[in-house]
C-alpha positions as CSV (number, residue, x, y, z in Angstrom):
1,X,-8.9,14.3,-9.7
2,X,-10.7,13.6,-6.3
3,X,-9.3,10.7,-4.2
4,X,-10.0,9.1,-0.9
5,X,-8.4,7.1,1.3
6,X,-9.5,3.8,1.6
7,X,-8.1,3.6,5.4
8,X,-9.2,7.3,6.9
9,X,-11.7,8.0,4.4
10,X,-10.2,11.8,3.5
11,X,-10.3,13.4,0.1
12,X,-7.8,14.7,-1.1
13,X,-6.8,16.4,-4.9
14,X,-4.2,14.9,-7.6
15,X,-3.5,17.1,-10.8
16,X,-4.6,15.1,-13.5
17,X,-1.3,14.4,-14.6
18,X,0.3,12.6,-11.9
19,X,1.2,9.0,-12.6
20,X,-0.8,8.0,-9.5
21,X,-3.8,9.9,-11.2
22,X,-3.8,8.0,-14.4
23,X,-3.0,4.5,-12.6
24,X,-6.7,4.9,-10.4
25,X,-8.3,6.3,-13.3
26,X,-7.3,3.7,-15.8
27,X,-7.3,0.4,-13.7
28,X,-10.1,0.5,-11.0
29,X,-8.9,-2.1,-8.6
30,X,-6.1,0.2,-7.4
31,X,-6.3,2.0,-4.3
32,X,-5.3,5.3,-2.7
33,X,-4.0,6.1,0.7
34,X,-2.8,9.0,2.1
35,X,0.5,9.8,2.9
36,X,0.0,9.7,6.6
37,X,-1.9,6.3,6.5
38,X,1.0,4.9,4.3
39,X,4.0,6.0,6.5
40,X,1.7,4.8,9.7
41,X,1.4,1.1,8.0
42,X,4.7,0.9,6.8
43,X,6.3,2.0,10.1
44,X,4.0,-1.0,11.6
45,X,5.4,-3.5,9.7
46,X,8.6,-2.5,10.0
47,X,8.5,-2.8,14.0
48,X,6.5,-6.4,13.3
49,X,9.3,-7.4,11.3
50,X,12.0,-6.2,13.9
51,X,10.2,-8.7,16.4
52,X,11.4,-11.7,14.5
53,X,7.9,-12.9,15.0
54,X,6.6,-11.6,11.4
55,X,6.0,-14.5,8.9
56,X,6.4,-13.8,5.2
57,X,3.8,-16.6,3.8
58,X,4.5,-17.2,0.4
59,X,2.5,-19.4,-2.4
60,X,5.3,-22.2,-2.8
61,X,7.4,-24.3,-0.7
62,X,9.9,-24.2,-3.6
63,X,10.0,-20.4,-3.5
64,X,10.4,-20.8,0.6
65,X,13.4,-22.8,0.3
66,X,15.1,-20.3,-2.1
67,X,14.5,-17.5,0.2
């Protein structure tokens, strides 16, 4: 299966059989990044978070107060 990226546009392969494979193909509102775009965004928000200036916003104030 033929995939690209929604952040760097590449195209990359998947065997069919992949789990990630049959989650695009079977529910089209998915989306695939590469591995470098994932490691880049989660390495992101993990120095956003560090900052103490990152807000989590949530859809509750009940759920707020729990956290």
């Amino acid at each position: 299966m033929r995939v690209k990226c929604v952040i760097c546009d590449t195209i990359q392969q998947l065997e069919d059989d992949l789990p990630l494979a049959k989650k695009l193909r079977n529910r089209p509102i998915h989306t695939y990044m590469c591995d470098p775009c994932y490691t880049r965004i989660a390495d992101e928000t993990e120095k956003r978070i560090a900052t103490g200036k990152f807000r989590f916003f949530r859809t509750s104030s009940k759920f707020d107060e729990e956290f």
